[in-house]
C-alpha positions in Angstrom: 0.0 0.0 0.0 2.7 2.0 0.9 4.5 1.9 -2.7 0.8 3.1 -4.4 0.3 6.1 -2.4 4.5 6.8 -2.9 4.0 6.5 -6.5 0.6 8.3 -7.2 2.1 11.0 -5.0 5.0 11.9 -7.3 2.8 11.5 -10.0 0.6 13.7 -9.0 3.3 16.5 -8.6 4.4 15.7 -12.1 1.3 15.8 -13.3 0.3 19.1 -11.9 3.1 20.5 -13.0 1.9 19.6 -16.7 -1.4 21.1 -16.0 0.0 24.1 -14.8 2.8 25.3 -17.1 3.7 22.2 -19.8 0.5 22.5 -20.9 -0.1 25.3 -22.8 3.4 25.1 -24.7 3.6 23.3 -28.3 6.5 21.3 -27.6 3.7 18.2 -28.2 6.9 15.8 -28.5 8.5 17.1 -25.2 5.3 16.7 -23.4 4.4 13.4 -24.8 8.0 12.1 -23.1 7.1 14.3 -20.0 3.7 12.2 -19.8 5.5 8.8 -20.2 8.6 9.6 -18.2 6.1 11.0 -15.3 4.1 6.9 -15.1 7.4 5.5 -15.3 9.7 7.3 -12.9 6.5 7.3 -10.6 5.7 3.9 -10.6 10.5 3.4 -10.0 11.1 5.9 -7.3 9.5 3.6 -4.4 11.7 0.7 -5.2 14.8 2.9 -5.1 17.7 2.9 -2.7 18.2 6.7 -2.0 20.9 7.5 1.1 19.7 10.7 2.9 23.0 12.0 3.2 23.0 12.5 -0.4 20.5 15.6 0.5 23.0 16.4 3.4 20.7 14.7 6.0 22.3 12.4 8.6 19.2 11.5 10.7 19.2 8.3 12.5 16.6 5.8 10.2 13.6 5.2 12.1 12.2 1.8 12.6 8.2 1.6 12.9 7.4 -1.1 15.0 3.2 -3.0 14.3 0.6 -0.7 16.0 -0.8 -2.1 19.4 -4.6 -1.2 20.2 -5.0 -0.1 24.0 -8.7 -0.6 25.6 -10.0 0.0 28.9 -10.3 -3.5 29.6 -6.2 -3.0 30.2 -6.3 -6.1 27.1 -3.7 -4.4 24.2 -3.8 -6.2 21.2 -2.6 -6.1 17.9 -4.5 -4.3 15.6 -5.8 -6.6 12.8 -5.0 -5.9 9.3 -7.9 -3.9 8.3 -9.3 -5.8 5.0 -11.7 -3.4 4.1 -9.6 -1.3 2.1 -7.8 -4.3 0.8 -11.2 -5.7 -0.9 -12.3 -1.5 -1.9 -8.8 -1.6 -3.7 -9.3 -5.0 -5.6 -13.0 -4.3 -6.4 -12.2 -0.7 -7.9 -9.4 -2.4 -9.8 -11.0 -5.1 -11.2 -13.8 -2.7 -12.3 -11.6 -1.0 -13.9 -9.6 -4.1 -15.5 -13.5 -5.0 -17.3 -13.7 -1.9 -19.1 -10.3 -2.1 -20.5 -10.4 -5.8 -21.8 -13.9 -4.5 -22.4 -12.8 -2.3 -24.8 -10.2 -4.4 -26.3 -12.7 -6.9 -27.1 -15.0 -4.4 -28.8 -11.9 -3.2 -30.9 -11.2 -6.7 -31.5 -14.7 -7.5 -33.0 -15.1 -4.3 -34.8 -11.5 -5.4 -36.8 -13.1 -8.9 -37.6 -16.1 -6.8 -39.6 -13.7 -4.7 -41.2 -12.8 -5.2 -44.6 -9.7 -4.1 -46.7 -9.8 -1.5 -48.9 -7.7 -3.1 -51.7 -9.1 -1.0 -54.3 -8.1 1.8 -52.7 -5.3 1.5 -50.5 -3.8 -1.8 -48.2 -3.3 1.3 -45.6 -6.9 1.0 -44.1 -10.0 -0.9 -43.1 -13.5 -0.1 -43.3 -16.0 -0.6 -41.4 -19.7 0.2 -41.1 -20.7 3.6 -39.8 -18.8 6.5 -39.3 -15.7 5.4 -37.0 -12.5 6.7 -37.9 -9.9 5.2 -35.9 -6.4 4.0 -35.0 -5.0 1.2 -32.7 -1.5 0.1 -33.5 -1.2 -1.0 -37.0 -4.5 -1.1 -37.7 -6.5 1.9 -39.2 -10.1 1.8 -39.7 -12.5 4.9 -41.3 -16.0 4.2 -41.8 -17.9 3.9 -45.3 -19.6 7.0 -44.1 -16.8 9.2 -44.3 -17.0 11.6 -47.1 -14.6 10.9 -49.8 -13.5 14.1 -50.2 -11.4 13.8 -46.2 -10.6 10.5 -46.2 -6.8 11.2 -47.5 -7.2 13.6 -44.7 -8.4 11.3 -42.3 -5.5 8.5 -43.3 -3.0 10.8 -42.9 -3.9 11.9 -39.6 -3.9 8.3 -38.7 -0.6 7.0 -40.3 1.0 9.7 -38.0 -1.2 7.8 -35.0 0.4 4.4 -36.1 4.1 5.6 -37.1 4.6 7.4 -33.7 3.3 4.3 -31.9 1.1 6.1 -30.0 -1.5 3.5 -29.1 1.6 2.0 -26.7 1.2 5.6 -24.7 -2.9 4.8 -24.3 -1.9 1.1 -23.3 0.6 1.9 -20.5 -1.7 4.5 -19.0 -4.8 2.3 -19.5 -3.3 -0.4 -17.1 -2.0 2.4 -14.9 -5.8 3.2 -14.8 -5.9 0.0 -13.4 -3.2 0.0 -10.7 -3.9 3.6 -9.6 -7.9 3.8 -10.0 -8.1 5.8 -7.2 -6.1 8.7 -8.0 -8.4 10.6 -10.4 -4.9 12.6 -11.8 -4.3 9.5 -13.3 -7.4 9.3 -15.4 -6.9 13.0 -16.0 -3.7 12.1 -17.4 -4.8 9.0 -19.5 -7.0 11.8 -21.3 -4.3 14.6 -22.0 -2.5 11.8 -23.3 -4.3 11.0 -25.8 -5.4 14.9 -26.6 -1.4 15.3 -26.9 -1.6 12.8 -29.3 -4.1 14.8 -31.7 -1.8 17.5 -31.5 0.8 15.5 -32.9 -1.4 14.2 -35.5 -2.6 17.3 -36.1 0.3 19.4 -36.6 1.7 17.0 -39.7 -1.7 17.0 -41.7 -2.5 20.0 -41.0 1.0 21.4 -42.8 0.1 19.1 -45.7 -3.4 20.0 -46.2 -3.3 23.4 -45.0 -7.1 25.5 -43.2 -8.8 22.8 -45.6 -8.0 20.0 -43.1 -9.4 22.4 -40.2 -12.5 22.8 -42.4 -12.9 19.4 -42.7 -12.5 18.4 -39.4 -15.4 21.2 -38.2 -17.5 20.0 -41.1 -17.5 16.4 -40.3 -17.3 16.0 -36.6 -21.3 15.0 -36.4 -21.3 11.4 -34.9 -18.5 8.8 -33.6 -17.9 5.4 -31.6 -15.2 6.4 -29.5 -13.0 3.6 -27.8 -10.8 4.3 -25.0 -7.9 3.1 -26.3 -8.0 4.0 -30.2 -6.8 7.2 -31.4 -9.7 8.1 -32.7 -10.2 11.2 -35.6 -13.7 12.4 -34.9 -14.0 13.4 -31.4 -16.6 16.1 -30.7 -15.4 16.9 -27.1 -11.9 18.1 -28.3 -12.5 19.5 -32.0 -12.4 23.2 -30.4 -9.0 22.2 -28.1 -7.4 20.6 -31.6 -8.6 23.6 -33.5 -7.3 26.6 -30.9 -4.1 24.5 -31.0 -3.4 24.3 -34.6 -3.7 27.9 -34.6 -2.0 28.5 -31.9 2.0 30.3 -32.5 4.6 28.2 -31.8 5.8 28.3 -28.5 9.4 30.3 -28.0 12.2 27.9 -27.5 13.2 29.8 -24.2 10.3 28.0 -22.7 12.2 25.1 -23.0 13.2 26.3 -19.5 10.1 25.1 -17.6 11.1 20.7 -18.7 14.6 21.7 -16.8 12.6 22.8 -13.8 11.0 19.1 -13.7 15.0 18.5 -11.8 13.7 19.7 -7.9 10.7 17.5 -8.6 12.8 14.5 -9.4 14.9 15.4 -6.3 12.0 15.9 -4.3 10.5 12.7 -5.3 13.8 10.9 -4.3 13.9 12.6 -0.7 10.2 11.6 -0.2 11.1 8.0 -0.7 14.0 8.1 1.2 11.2 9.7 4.4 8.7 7.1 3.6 11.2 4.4 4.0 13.0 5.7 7.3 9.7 6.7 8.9 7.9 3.4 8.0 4.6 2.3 7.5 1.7 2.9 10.1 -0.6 0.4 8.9 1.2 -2.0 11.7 2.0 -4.9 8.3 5.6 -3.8 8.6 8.5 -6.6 8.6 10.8 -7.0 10.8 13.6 -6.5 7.4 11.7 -3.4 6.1 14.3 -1.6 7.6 15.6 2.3 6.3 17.7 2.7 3.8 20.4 3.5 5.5 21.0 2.9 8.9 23.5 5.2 10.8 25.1 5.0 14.3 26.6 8.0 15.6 30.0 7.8 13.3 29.4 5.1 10.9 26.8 4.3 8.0 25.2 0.9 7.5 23.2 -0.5 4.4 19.9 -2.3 5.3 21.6 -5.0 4.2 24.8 -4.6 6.6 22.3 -4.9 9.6 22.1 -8.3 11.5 20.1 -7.3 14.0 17.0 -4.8 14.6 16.0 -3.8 18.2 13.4 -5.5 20.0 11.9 -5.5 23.4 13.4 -8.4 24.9 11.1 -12.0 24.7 10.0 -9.9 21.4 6.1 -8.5 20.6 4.4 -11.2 22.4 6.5 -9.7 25.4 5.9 -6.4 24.5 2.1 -7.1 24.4 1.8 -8.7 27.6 4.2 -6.1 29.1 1.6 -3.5 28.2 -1.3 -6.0 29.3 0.0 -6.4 33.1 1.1 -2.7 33.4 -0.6 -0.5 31.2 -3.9 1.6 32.7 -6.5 3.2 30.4 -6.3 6.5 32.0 -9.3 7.9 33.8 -9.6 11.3 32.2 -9.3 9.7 28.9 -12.7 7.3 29.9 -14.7 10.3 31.5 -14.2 11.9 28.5 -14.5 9.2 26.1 -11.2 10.2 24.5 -9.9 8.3 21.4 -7.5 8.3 19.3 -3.6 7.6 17.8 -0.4 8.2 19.3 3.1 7.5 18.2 6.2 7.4 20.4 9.3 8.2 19.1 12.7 7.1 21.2 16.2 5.4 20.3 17.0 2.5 20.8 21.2 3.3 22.5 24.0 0.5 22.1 23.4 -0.9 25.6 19.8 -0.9 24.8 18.4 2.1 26.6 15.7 4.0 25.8 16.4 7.7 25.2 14.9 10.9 23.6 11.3 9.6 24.6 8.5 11.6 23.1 5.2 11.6 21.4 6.0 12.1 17.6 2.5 12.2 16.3 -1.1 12.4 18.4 -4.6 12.7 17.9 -5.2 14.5 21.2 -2.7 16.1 23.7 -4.1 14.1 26.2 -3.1 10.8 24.9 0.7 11.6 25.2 1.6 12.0 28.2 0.4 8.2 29.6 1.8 6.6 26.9 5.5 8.9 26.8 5.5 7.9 31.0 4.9 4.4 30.1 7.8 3.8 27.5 10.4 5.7 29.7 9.6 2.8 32.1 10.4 -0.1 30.3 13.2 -2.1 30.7 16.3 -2.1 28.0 15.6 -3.6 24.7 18.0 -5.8 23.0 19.8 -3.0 20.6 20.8 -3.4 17.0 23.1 -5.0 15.7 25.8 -4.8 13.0 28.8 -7.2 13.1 28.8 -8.6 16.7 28.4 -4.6 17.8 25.6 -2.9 18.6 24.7 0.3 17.1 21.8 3.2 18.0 18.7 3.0 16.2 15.6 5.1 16.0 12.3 3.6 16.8 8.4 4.7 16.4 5.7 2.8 18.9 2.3 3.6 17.3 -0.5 3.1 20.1 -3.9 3.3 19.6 -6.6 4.2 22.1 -10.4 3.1 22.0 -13.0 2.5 24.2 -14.6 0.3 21.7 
């Protein structure tokens, strides 16, 4: 879970910086490579190995140990993986999995009905209707378009199948997929393939000249759009393709605004790096999803290079029934029917001390100070470990009150 919401987080910064400025420039190739370079370096950054120090940071990694539920019945447990979202993820993206093979199956029957248009040209099929349409190789344009556009039409087409564009509407279909949830994705899948008209666009229209624009205005009346095809005759974009062709070209200076896509590649790199040192709060941590980088006071360790992680000593069934004989649900907390989440912070020293106790993260004020008293009072952990010597480590305790 944590690698989607990594990855559709620096996408959406990508992506909103394409809104924002690449956008409105004419540098359609550029911004065609921004689109695909955004999904791809996205979906890579969570399974890099980034070292802090790189950014001039030399913060001790933190380790985030599984959540433990507190109730007034003085019982801590566990907190149970939480399946809910699990089964709203699978169901959204197998939803979502339908309407693409969905649509591939309706391409895929709509190229069996097609006939070649040997007398013509081997370029094209035809089909009933009034589709015009690309997907891969294989171009398809209605017996209902007008003779007079269809050299018009093919061209626009052939620049659809020579640049491979239908590749670009794959990759972000089953992105749709993987990232349902994040509705700049979908956004994206869109301006994707309106990038793509420009392209097609900008090479017929500098062989046909305003007749092509003509043409398109004229004949835009009715169309079966598929979402992955290219399609020609799309009456929710005609004005967008039409402001564009007319638009000036942009000036090269604006080149500029792809090199300031650098501090968001950076950025995305040092929010990976976080993610990984602070852990995961969902409590489904592993014990080797360690940072990083782990460093003691003088030396840096790999993940890797770490034997050992610190852990209460007889290990979380001993840290569970440590909180179950000691720990009290604080009165104020019940007379108030006070909830919530805290998360203790401390390290973890080389003899296996506790120090540098504190609440990191709360819900309430009043659910740190119980919790901060009752950590400074256990007894020493068993402390990290990296070749036979033990080495300081950061450490996160989520809690979790409830009265349920």
């Amino acid at each position: 879970m944590t690698y989607l919401i990594t990855a559709n987080l620096v996408f959406t910064a990508f992506f909103l910086w394409y809104l924002l400025v690449l956008k409105r420039l004419t540098f359609f190739s550029l911004n065609r490579g921004y689109l695909l370079f955004s999904l791809f370096f996205s979906l890579l950054v969570p399974l890099l190995v980034v070292d802090l120090q790189w950014f001039g940071a030399d913060a001790i990694p933190v380790v985030t140990l599984p959540e433990i539920v507190l109730r007034p019945d003085s019982v801590p447990v566990l907190r149970p993986v939480v399946v809910t979202a699990g089964w709203v993820y699978a169901l959204g993206a197998t939803l979502f999995a339908f309407i693409v093979l969905r649509s591939l199956w309706k391409i895929q029957q709509l190229t069996r009905s097609a006939e070649e248009m040997k007398d013509h040209t081997s370029e094209y099929f035809v089909n009933d209707g009034y589709h015009a349409f690309s997907f891969f190789h294989r171009i398809q344009i209605g017996r209902d378009v007008n003779e007079e556009i269809r050299d018009m039409v093919l061209e626009h087409e052939l620049v659809h199948r020579r640049q491979w564009h239908s590749l670009d509407v794959l990759c972000f279909a089953f992105a749709r997929i993987v990232c349902w949830f994040n509705p700049f994705m979908h956004m994206a899948a869109r301006e994707v393939q309106l990038n793509h008209e420009f392209l097609a666009d900008r090479e017929t229209v500098a062989r046909f000249g305003t007749d092509y624009q003509h043409s398109l205005l004229n004949q835009a009346l009715q169309t079966q759009l598929f979402p992955l095809t290219n399609s020609f005759f799309s009456k929710s974009i005609i004005k967008k393709r039409i402001i564009m062709m007319n638009q000036k070209s942009t000036k090269r200076w604006s080149l500029a605004a792809y090199a300031l896509v650098i501090p968001l590649i950076a950025g995305s790199l040092w929010l990976n790096s976080c993610s990984e040192q602070a852990g995961l709060p969902d409590g489904q941590q592993k014990a080797m999803n360690l940072s990083d980088a782990m460093t003691s006071q003088k030396t840096d360790y790999k993940a890797d290079e770490v034997d050992e992680i610190p852990s209460f000593v007889g290990g979380q069934e001993a840290l569970l029934e440590y909180f179950r004989a000691d720990f009290k649900y604080p009165e104020v907390l019940k007379e108030n029917n006070i909830e919530g989440r805290v998360v203790i912070s401390f390290n973890v020293e080389t003899d296996g001390s506790l120090t540098d106790v504190k609440a990191s993260e709360s819900d309430d004020k009043l659910l740190e100070a119980p919790a901060v008293e009752f950590v400074k009072k256990m007894p020493k952990w068993n402390p990290g470990q990296k070749d036979g010597k033990a080495v300081k480590v950061a450490m996160k305790l989520p809690l979790q009150y409830t009265m349920n």
